[in-house]
Backbone as JSON, one array per atom type, in Angstrom:
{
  "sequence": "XXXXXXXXXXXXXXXXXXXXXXXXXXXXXXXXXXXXXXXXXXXXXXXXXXXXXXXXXXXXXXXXXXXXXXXXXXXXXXXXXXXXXXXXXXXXXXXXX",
  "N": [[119.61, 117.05, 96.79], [119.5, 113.32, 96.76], [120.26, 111.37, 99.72], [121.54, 108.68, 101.83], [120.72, 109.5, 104.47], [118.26, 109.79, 103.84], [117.72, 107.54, 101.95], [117.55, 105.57, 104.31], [115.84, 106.35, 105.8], [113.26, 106.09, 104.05], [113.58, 103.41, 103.45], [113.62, 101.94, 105.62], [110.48, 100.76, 106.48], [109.24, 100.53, 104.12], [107.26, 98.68, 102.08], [108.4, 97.77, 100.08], [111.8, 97.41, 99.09], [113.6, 99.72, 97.6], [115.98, 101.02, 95.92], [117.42, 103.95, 96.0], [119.24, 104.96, 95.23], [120.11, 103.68, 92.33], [119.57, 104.08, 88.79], [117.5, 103.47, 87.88], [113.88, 103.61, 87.26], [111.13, 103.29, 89.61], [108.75, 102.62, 88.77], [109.75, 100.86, 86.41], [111.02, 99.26, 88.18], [108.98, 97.88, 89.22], [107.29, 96.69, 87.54], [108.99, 94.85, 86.25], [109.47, 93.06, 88.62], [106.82, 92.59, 89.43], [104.91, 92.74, 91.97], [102.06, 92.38, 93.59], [98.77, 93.68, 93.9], [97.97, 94.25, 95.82], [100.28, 94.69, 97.45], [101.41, 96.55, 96.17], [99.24, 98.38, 96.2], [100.01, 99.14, 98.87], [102.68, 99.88, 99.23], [101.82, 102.43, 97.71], [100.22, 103.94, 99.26], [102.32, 103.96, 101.52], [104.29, 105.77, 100.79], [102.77, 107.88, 100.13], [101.99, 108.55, 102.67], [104.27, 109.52, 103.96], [104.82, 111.67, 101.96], [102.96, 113.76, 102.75], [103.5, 113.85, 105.74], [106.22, 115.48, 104.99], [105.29, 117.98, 103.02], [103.51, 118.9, 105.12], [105.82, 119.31, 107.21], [107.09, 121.45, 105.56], [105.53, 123.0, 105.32], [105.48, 123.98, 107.8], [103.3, 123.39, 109.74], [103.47, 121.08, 111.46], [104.73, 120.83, 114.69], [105.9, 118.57, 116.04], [106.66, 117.55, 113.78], [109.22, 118.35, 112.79], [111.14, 117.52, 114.43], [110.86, 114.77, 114.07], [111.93, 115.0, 111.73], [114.2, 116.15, 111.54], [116.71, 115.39, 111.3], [116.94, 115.87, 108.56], [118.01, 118.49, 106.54], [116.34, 121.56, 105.65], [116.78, 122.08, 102.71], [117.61, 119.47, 101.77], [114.8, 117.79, 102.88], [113.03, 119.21, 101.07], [114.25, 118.2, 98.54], [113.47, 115.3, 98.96], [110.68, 115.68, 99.09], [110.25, 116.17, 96.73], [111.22, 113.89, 95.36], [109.69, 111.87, 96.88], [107.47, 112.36, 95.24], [107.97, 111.82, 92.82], [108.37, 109.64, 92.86], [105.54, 108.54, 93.87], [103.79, 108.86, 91.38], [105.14, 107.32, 89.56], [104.24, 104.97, 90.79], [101.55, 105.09, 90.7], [101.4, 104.86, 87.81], [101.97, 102.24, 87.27], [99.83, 100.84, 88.98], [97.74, 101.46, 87.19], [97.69, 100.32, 84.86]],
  "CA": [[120.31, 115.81, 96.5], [119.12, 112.68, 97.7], [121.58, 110.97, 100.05], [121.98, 108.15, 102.72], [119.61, 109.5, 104.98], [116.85, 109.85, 102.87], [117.79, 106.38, 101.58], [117.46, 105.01, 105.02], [114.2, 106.71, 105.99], [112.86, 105.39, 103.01], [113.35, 102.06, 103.28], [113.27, 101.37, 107.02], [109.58, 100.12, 107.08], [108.71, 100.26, 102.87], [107.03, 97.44, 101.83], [109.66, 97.59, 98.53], [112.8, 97.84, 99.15], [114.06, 100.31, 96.13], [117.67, 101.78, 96.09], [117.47, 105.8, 95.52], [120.58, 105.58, 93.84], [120.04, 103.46, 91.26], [119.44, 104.77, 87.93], [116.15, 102.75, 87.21], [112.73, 103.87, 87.79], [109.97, 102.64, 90.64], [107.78, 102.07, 87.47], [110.3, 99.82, 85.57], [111.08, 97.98, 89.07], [107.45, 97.14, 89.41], [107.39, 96.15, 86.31], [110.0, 93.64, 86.58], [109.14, 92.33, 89.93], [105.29, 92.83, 89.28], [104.2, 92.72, 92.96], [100.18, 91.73, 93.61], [98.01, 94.58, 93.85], [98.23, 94.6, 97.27], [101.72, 95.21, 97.89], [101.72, 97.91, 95.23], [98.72, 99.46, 96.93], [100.95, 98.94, 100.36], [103.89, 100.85, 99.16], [101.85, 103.59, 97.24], [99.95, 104.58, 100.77], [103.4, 104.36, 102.67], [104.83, 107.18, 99.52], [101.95, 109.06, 100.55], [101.69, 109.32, 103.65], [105.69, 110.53, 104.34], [104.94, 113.14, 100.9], [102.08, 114.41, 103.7], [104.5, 114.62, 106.24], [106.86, 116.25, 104.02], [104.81, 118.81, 102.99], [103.23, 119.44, 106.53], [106.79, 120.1, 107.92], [107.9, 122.25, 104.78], [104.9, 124.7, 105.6], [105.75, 124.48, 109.32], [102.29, 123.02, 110.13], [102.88, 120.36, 112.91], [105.8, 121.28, 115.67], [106.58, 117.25, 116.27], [107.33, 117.05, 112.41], [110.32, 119.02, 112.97], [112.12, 116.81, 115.59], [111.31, 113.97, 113.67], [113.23, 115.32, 110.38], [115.34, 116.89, 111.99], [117.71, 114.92, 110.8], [116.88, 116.51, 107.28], [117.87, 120.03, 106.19], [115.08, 122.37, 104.7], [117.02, 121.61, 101.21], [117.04, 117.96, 101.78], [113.45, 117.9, 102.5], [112.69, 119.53, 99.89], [114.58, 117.36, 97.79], [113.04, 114.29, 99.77], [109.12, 115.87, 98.44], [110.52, 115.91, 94.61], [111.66, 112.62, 95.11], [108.49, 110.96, 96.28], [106.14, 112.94, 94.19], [107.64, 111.07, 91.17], [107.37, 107.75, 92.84], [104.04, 108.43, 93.86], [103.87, 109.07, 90.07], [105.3, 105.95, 89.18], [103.4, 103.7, 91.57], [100.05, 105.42, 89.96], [101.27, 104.42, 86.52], [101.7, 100.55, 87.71], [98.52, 100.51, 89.58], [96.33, 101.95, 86.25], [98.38, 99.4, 84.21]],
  "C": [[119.85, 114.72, 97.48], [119.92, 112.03, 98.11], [121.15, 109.91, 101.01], [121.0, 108.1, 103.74], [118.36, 109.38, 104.72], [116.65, 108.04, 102.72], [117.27, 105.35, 102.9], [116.06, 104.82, 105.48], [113.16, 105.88, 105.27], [112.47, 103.79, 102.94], [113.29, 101.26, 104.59], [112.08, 100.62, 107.13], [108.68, 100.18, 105.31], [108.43, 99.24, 102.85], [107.71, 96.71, 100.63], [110.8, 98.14, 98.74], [113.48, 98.44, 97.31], [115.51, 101.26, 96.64], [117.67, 103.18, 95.43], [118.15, 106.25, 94.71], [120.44, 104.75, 92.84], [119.47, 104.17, 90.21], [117.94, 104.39, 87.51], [115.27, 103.35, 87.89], [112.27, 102.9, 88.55], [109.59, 101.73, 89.42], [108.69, 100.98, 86.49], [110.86, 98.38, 86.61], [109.87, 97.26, 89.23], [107.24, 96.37, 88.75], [107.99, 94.95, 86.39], [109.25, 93.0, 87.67], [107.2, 91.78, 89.83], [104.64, 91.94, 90.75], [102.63, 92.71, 93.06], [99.88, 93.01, 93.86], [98.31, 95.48, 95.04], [99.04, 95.5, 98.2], [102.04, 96.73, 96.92], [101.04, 99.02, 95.98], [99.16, 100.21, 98.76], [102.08, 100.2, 99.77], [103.36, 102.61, 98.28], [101.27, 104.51, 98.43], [100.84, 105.06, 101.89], [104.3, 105.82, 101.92], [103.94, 108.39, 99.91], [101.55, 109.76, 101.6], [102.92, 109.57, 104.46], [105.76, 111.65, 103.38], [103.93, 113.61, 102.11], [102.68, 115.04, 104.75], [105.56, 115.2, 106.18], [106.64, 117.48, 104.01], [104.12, 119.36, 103.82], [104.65, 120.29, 107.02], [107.15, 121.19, 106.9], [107.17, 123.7, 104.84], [104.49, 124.8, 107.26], [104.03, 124.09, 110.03], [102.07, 122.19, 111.41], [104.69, 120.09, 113.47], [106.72, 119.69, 115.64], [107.06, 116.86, 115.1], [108.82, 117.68, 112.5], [111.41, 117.96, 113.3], [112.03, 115.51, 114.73], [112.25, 113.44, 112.55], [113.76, 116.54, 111.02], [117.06, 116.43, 111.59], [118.0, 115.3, 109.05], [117.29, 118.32, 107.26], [116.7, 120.65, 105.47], [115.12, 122.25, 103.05], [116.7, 120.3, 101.19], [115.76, 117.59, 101.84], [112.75, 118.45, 101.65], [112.88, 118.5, 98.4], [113.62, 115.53, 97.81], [111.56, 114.21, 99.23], [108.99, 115.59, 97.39], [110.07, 114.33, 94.17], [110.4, 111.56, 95.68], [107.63, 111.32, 95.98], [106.32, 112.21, 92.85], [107.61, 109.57, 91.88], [105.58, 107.85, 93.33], [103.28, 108.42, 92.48], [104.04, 107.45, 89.37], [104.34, 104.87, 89.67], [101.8, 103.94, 90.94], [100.11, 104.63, 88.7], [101.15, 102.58, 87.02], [100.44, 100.17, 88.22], [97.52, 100.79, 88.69], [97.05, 100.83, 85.62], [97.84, 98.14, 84.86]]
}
């Protein structure tokens, strides 16, 4: 479940502020807003490179990933990978579009 923390993480230093809980997709906010190339390619690099450290800490790969989600549970992070594998998903579809 994604919650509060996640939400925070998230949007602390995004270049798109997007609300987790809303019901709308990345891909239909883009849409709407239709941000320059730039900024799209800005926020799909920052998606990718916390799914990296995501999936680093989830197979226990680098010790300092720990402490820094530490504030995550092993479910929550998990949940946290789901959740930007489909915006990384989304932000692909806007950027071939």
């Amino acid at each position: 479940m994604i919650n509060e923390k996640i939400d925070h993480h998230f949007n602390e230093l995004s270049p798109i502020d997007f609300n987790i809980f809303d019901a709308a997709s990345l891909y239909q906010k883009l849409q709407k807003e239709k941000p320059d190339h730039a900024k799209a390619q800005a926020l799909h690099d920052y998606v990718s490179g916390i799914k990296e450290q995501i999936e680093s800490l989830l197979n226990e790969e680098d010790e300092q990933l720990k402490i820094t989600y530490d504030f995550l549970s092993q479910e929550e992070q998990q949940d946290y990978l789901e959740f930007l594998k489909t915006l990384e998903t989304e932000i692909n579809k806007f950027l071939r579009n």
